[in-house]
N, C-alpha and C positions, 0 to 999 in steps of 0.2 A: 728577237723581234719586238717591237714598241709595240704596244696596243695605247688605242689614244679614243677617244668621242668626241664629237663635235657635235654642238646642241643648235638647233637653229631655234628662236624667237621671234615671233611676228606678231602681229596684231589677230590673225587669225590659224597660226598653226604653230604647233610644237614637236620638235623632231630630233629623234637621236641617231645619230651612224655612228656605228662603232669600226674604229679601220685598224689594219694588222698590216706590217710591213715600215721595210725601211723608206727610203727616197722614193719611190712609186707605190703608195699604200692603197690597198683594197676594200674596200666595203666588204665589212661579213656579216654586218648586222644592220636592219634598222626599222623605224618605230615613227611613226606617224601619228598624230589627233587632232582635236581642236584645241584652240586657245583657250586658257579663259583672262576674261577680258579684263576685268579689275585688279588683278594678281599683281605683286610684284615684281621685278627681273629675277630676284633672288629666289623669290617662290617658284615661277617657272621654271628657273633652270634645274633647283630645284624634283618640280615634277617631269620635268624631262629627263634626268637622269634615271628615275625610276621607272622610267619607260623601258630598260631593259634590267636583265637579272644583276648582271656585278657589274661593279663599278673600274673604271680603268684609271692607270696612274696621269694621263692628261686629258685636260678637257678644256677644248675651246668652247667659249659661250661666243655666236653672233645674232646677233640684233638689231632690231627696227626701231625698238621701243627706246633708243636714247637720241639724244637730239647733241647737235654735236653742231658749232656755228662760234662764231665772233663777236663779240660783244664791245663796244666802244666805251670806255670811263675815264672820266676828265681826271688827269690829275689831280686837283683838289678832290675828289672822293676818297682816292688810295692812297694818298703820303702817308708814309709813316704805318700802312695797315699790312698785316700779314698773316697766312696761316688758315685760322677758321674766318676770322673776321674779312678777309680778302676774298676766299671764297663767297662765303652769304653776300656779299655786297654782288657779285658776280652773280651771282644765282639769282638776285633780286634785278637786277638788271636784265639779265637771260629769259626772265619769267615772260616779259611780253613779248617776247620774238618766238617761246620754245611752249608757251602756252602750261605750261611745268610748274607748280606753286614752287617757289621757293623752300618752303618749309617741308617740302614732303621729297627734295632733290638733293643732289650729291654731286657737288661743283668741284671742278679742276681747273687749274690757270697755267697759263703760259705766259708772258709778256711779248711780244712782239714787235720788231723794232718797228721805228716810226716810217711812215711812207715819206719818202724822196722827194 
C-alpha cells in the first residue's frame, strides 16, 4: 500500500492529509492550523509536515503562494542569455505583474512559440 501526504499552502491555512491506498486512496489522517504569513513555501511546507508524527515516502506540496503567468521579453534582452542569467532577467520582468521581488524569487522559463 503507498502511503503519501499532501500538504495544502494558502495564505491563511496550513494542512496535512495523510492518504493510504492504491488508485482510490483514503484519508487516514489529517491536521489543520493557521498560516503564518511571512514564512516561506519551504518553511511552511516544512511546518506542515510536522503537523503529523512520521513522515511518508511522497509528498505533494499545493499552493497559492506562487504566481504562475507570462511574461513578454524582446529579443534583444535575451540573445545570447541562458540559465541563471535568463531566469533573473525573467524574474525582473515578472516582479511587476507577480508583485514578487526578484531577488527574493525563484524563476523558471519556458519559451514559447511566437503567436500566428
Amino acid at each position: 500500500m503507498s502511503k503519501r501526504s499532501i500538504l495544502l499552502i494558502t495564505e491563511t491555512t496550513l494542512a496535512r492529509f495523510d492518504l493510504s491506498g492504491g488508485a482510490a486512496p483514503t484519508v487516514t489522517d489529517s491536521w489543520v492550523r493557521p498560516s503564518f504569513a511571512s514564512q516561506s513555501v519551504g518553511t511552511l511546507a516544512d511546518a506542515a509536515l510536522r503537523l503529523g508524527k512520521s513522515r511518508k515516502r511522497q509528498v505533494y506540496v499545493l499552493t497559492t503562494r506562487c504566481w504562475t503567468g507570462s511574461v513578454s521579453i524582446g529579443p534583444d534582452l535575451v540573445t545570447g542569455m541562458s540559465g541563471d542569467g535568463l531566469n533573473q532577467t525573467i524574474a525582473l520582468e515578472a516582479e511587476t505583474y507577480s508583485g514578487i521581488s526578484a531577488f527574493e524569487s525563484a524563476a523558471s522559463s519556458l519559451m514559447l512559440p511566437p503567436d500566428s
